[in-house]
N, C-alpha and C positions, 0 to 999 in steps of 0.2 A: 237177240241181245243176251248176253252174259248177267250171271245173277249177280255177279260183283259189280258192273256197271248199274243194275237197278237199284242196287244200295247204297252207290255213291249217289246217283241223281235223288233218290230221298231224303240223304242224309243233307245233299245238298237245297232240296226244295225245302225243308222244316227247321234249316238253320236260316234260312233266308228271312220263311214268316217270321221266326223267333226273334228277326234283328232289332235288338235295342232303339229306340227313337230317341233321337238326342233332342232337350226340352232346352237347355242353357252350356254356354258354356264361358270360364271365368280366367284366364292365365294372366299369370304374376310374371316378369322373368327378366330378367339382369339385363344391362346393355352388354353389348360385344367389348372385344379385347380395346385396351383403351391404352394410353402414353402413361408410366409412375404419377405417382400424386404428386410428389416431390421431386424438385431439382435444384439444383444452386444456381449460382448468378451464369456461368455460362450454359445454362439448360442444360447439363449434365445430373445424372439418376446417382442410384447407391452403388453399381457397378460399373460408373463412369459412360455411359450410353448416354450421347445427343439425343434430344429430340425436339422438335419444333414447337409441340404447344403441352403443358403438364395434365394431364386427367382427360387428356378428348379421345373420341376415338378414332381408330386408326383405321386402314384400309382393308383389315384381317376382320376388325370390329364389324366394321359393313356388310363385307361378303357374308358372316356366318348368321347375322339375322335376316337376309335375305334367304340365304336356304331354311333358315328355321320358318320363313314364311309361306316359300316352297312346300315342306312341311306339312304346316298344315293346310297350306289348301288343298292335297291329296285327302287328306281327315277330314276336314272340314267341307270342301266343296265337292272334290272329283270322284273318290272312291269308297273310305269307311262310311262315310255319313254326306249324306248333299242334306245339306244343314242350311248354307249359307247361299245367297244368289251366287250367282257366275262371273255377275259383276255387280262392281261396290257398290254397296245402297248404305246410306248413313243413318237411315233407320235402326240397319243389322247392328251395328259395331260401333261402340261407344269406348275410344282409346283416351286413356290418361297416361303422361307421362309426369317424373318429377322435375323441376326446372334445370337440369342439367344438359348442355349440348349432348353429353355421351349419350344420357337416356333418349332424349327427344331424337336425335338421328336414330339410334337402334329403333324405335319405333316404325318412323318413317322407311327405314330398309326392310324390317318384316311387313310393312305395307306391299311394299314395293313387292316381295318375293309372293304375297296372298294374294296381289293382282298384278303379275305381269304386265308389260309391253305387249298388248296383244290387239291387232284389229279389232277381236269379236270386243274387247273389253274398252279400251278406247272412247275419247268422243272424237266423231268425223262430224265438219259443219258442213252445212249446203253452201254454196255460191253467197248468196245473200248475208247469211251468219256471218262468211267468211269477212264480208264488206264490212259488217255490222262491229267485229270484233277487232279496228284498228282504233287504237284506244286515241287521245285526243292530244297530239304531239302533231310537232309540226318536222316534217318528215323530209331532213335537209340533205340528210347523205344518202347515195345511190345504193350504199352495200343496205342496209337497212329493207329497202325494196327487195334486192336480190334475197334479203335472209329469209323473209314473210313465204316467198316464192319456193323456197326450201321447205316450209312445213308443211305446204300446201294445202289439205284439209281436215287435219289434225288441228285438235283442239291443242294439244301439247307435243312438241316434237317426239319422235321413236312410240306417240301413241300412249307416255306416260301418263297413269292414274295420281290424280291430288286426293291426298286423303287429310281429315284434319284429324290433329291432335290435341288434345286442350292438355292445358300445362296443370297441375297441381296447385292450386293455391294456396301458397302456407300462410298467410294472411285469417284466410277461412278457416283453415288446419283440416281441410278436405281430404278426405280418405288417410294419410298419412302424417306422421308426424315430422319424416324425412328431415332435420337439417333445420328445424326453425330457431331461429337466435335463443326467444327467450326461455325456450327450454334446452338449449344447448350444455349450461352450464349444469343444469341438474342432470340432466343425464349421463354428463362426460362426472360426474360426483359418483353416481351408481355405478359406473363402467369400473371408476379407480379401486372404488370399495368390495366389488368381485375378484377384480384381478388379483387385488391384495389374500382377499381368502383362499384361492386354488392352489392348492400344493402343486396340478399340471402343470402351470402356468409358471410357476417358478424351478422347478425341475427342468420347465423345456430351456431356460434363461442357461441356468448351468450345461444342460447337454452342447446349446449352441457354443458358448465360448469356447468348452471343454472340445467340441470339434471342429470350429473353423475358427475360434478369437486368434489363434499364434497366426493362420494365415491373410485372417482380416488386417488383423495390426499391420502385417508387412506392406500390406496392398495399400491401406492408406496411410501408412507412414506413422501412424503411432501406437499406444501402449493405454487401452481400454479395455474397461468388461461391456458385454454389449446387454443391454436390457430390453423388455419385450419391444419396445416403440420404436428401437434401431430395426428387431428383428423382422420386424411388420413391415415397415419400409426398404430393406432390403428385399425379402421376399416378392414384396409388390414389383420393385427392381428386378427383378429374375423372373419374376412369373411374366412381364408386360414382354421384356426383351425376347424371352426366347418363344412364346405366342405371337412375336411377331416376326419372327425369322430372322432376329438381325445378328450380323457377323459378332457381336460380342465381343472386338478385337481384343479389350483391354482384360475384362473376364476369362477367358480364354487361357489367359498365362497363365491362370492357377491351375488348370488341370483339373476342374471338378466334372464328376459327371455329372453331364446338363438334366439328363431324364433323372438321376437320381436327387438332385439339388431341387428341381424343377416337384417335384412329390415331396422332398421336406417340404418345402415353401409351400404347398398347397394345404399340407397339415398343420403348419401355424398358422394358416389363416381360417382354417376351418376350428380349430381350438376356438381362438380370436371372437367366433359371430356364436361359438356353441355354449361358451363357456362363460363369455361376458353376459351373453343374455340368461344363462341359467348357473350364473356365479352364488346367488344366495335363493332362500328357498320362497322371497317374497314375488321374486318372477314380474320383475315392475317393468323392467325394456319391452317384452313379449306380446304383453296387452298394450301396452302405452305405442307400441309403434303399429299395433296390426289393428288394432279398434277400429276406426275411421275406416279403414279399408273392408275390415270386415262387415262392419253394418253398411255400406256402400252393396256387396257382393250378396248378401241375405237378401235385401230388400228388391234387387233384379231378379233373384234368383225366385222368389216367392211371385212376381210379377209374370214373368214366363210361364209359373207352373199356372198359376191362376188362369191366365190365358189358354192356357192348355186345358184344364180342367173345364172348362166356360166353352171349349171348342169354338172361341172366334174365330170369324173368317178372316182369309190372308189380307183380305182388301184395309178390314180394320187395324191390323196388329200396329202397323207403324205409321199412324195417326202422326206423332209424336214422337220424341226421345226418351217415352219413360220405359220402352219395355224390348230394351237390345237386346238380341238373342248372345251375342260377346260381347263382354267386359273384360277391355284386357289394360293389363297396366304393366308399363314401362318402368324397372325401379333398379333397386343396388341389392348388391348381396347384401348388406344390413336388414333393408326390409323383409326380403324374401326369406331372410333367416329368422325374423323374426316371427312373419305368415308360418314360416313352418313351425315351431317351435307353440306358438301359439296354439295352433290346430291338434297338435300335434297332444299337448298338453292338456289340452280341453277335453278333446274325448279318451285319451287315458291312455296314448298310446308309451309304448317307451321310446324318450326322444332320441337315448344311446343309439339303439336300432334304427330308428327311420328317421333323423335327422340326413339330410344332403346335404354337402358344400355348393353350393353356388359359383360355380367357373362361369369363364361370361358366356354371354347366350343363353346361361338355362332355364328353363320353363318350367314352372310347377303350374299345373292346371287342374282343375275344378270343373267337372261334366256332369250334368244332372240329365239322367236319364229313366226312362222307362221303358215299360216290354210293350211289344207292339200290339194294340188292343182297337175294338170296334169302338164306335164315335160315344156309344149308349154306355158302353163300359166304362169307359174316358170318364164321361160323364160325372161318372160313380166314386170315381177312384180322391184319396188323400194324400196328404202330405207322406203317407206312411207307403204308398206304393211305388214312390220316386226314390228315385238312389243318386247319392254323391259318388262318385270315383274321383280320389285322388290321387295324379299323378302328378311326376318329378322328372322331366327327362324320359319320360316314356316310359319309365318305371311303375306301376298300377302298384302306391304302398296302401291301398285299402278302399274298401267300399261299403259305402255304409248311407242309410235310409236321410230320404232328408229332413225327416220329423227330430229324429236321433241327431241326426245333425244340429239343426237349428236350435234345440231343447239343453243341446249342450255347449253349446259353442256363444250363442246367447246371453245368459247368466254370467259369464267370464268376460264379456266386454265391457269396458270402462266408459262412463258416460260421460259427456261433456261438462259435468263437474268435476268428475275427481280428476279430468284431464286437466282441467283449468287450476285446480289447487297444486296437484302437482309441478305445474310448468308455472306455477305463476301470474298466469293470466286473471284467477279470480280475485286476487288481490289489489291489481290495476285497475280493475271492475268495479270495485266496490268501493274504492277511492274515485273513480269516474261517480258514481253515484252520490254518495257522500257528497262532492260539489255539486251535485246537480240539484241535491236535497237543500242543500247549505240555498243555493239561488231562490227557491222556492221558498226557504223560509223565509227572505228578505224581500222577495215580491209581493209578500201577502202583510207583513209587517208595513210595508210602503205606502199600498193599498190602505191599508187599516189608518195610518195618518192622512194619507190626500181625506180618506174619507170622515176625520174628525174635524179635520179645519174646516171645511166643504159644511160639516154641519156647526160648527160654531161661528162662521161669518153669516150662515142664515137665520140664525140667533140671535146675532148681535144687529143685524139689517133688519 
């Protein structure tokens, strides 16, 4: 054997021991390509494109978080790391979505893509089960028999895995603040009051008019300046159409280029999540939308390592729900802009530099890892021998301890008060209370009379 082959087989046998043991892992990441937010009365967009339902997603939206599920289950299961079973165990994978069809199906299709249609993955019933699982209908038409006869001993036709997803409850204001009415209006107050301070943001107003307003005018027939809120939804318009491959007929006669139009509109919407959220220097969107989330993702993420440290055995780890090896969460470019920003700003990075736009599909994740060590070593080890690596799209923008982590990231979350005074909430509380007070005081005043007559008729007797 050749001396260059003995240095590859070493370099290969000491990268192998070397390989990192994944402890948790955490991803954030957009629904897939979806329908404009906006349409008018005959379901037409800002570039005059049909579509069937506004904000859902489409069939491009599907396909790509199933490959993103694909994805990782080469990461995750098959090849960088066997992290996860082979098949789903709901111990492993604790998924939140926000209540929106878009999110909730993108979830469900990255399910779909981490566990195949596969015999090995599948439930098959025996004979019996098979009997056992015709539910209690009374079984009048013949196709019905023939369909049952089609699945044959598949739990689910094609062998399809159910996975659950729990919805977000903004009720609770659980992990995120995504969209809840009564802090809606303060927030869209902070949104107006950045937009207003950014010189970008009104430069970019003038660039657009000054390059497309003569040919927008013509297109819809009249004589405007377009300000950012058209420009948003335009782009939205542009960006949905041509991610979904649709002919554009009416867009089309202007003669713009798609791929160059297609990249402005991805930069005003990246301004849009970058700019709003770090418009002045108090930084209220950033925390206010990522808190919830993040104390959510710390408290599994300490949970794992804990376990890890402790060297529980496999049999006990998933007792329960409380100690998922993945947290993943289904959300919008708002939040994920916001996760970034937040994180980002916490530990001191520059947000100019490693801010990402958020196109749909994309994944920011959170891997907590360590080097690969005896059970006695394990043992030994701290919060300070484990490492975050965060990625973006498969992008590695840093790595960093998860003592250092938690120690900074920590301190910057906002607690369910100042959440509650901010949004409002603590003020309807304390009116809830106030009456509750007010009852009490008239219960014991009540009291105190029953209980003076009560002794003045045994007085008088």
């Amino acid at each position: 054997m050749s001396i260059s082959k003995i240095i590859v087989i070493i370099i290969i046998i000491t990268f192998s021991k070397c390989k990192n043991e994944l402890i948790f892992v955490a991803t954030h990441f957009r629904h897939g390509a979806r329908a404009p937010m906006k349409v008018d009365s005959e379901y037409k967009d800002h570039i005059k494109e049909r579509w069937l339902n506004p904000g859902e997603l489409t069939g491009v939206g599907q396909r790509m978080h199933y490959i993103l599920g694909l994805r990782n289950r080469i990461r995750y299961i098959n090849d960088t790391y066997q992290f996860l079973s082979e098949k789903f165990d709901s111990h492993e994978i604790l998924i939140y979505s926000t209540p929106f069809n878009r999110s909730i199906l993108s979830a469900y299709a990255q399910m779909q893509g981490l566990y195949p249609e596969s015999e090995k993955l599948g439930d098959v019933l025996t004979e019996e089960q098979e009997f056992e699982s015709i539910p209690p209908m009374n079984i009048a038409y013949k196709k019905i028999e023939d369909e049952i006869k089609k699945i044959k001993g598949c739990a689910m036709p094609n062998l399809m895995t159910l996975i659950p997803v729990r919805m977000i409850n903004n009720n609770e204001k659980k992990i995120t603040l995504y969209d809840i009415d009564e802090c809606e209006e303060k927030r869209d107050e902070v949104k107006e009051k950045n937009r207003k301070s950014i010189p970008l943001l009104i430069n970019m107003e003038q660039e657009f008019n000054e390059k497309y307003g003569k040919i927008l005018n013509e297109f819809y027939g009249n004589n405007e300046t377009y300000d950012y809120y058209f420009m948003n939804r335009f782009c939205d318009a542009v960006v949905s159409g041509i991610t979904d491959a649709r002919n554009l007929t009416e867009f089309k006669k202007l003669n713009f280029d798609l791929n160059q139009i297609r990249e402005y509109c991805y930069n005003v919407q990246m301004i849009n999540y970058r700019e709003y959220i770090l418009g002045d220097k108090e930084h209220i969107l950033a925390p206010l939308e990522a808190s919830k989330m993040m104390r959510e993702i710390i408290h599994y993420m300490r949970q794992r390592i804990d376990v890890d440290i402790n060297q529980i055995k496999i049999e006990e780890k998933y007792l329960d729900y409380s100690k998922p090896k993945m947290l993943m969460i289904s959300g919008h470019d708002s939040t994920i802009s916001c996760h970034q920003v937040f994180i980002l700003n916490s530990l001191g990075y520059d947000i100019n530099k490693y801010f990402r736009f958020a196109n749909y599909a994309s994944q920011l994740a959170l891997e907590v890892t360590r080097r690969n060590a005896a059970e006695e070593e394990i043992k030994k080890m701290t919060y300070s021998d484990y490492f975050v690596n965060y990625y973006f799209n498969d992008e590695l923008i840093f790595n960093i301890s998860v003592k250092e982590f938690i120690d900074k990231i920590e301190p910057k979350l906002w607690t369910d008060e100042q959440i509650d005074i901010f949004c409002g909430f603590k003020k309807e509380n304390n009116s809830n209370n106030k009456n509750d007070k007010d009852n009490d005081n008239l219960t014991i005043q009540l009291i105190i009379w029953i209980v003076l007559v009560i002794l003045v008729l045994i007085f008088f007797i």
